[in-house]
C-alpha positions as CSV (number, residue, x, y, z in Angstrom):
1,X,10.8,-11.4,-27.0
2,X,9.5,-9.3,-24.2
3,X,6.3,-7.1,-24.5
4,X,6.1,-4.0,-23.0
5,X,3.0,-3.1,-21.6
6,X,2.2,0.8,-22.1
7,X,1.5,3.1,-18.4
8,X,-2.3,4.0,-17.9
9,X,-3.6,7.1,-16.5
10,X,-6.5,5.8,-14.7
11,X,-8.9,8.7,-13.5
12,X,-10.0,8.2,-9.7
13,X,-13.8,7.3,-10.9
14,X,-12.4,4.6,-13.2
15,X,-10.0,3.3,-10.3
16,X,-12.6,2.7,-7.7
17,X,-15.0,0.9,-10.4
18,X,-12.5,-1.4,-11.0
19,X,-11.9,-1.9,-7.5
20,X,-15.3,-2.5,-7.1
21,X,-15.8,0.2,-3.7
22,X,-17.3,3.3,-3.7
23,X,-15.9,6.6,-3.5
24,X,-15.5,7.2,-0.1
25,X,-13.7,3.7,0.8
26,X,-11.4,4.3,-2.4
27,X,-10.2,7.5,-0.8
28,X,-9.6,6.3,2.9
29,X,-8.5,2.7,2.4
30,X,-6.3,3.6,-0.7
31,X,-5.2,6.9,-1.4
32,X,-5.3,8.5,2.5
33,X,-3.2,5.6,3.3
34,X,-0.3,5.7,0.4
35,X,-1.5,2.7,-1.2
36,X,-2.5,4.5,-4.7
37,X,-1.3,7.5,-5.5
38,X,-2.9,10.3,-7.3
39,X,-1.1,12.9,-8.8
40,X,-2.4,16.0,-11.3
41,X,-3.2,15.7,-14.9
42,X,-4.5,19.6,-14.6
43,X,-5.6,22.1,-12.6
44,X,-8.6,19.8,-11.5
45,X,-8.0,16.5,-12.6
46,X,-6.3,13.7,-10.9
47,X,-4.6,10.5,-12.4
48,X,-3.2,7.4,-10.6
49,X,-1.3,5.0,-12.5
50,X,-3.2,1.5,-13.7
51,X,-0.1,-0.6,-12.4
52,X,-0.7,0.6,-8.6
53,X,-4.3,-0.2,-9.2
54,X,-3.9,-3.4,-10.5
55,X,-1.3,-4.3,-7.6
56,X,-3.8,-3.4,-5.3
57,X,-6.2,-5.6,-6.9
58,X,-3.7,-8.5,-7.1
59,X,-3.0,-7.8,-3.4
60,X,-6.8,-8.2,-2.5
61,X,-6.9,-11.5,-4.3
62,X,-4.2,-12.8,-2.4
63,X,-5.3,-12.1,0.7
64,X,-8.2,-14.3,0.1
């Protein structure tokens, strides 16, 4: 039986802890470069989703 796994929202704060970088390198090495999205949740807040995050992280692991 398959198990769908429910979309996160991950706020940019919790995406670059789990990353493990800082702010700054989250912003140019990830989202100025169109590897992780953000998109608005509100008039200030900004989401991306937890898949592209965890892609990313899988992608990092691979490449050693």
């Amino acid at each position: 039986m398959l198990s769908i796994k429910p979309k996160r929202i991950l706020r940019p704060k919790e995406a670059w802890e789990r990353l493990g970088i800082k702010r700054q390198k989250f912003y140019e090495d990830f989202v100025n470069t169109g590897r992780i999205k953000l998109f608005p949740l509100g008039k200030r807040a900004k989401g991306c989703l937890e898949a592209e995050v965890e892609r990313v992280i899988d992608e990092m692991a691979a490449e050693g």
